[in-house]
N, C-alpha and C positions, 0 to 999 in steps of 0.2 A: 620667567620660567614657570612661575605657579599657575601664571594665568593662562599659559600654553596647557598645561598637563590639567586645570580645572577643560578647558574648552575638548582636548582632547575626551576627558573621561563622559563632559556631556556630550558627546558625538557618539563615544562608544553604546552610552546607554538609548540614546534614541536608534540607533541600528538594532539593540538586540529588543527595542520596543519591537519596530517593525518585524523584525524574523519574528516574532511570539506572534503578533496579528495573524503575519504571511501562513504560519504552522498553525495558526486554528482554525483559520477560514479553509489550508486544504484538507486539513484530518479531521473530520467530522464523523465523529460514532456512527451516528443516525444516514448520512446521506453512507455512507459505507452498508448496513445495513439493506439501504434502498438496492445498490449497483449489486451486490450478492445475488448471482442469478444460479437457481440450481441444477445442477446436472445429474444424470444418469447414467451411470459407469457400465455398460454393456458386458461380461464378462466376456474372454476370447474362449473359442470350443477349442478343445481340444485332437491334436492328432488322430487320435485312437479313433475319438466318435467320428469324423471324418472319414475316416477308413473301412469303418465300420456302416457308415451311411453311402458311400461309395461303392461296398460289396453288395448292398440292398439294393 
């Protein structure tokens, strides 16, 4: 039974090795930084001016 629950818990820890690898090779500050591409928010016009540019 010890020997079951020792080979169990090194099983456990080489899987949360890997997830720790797995989660630092995808989350990367730096390549995050790179993908950030920026945008420009257009404002929408408004009714009025519309209406207003329509009577002109």
């Amino acid at each position: 039974m010890l020997k079951g629950l020792i080979v169990c818990f090194a099983v456990l820890f080489a899987q949360l090795a890997v997830l720790h690898l797995v989660d630092t090779r995808l989350y990367n500050p730096s390549q995050d930084a790179r993908q950030t591409a920026l945008t420009t928010v257009t404002p929408l016009k408004d009714e009025k001016e519309d209406e207003q540019e329509a009577q002109n």
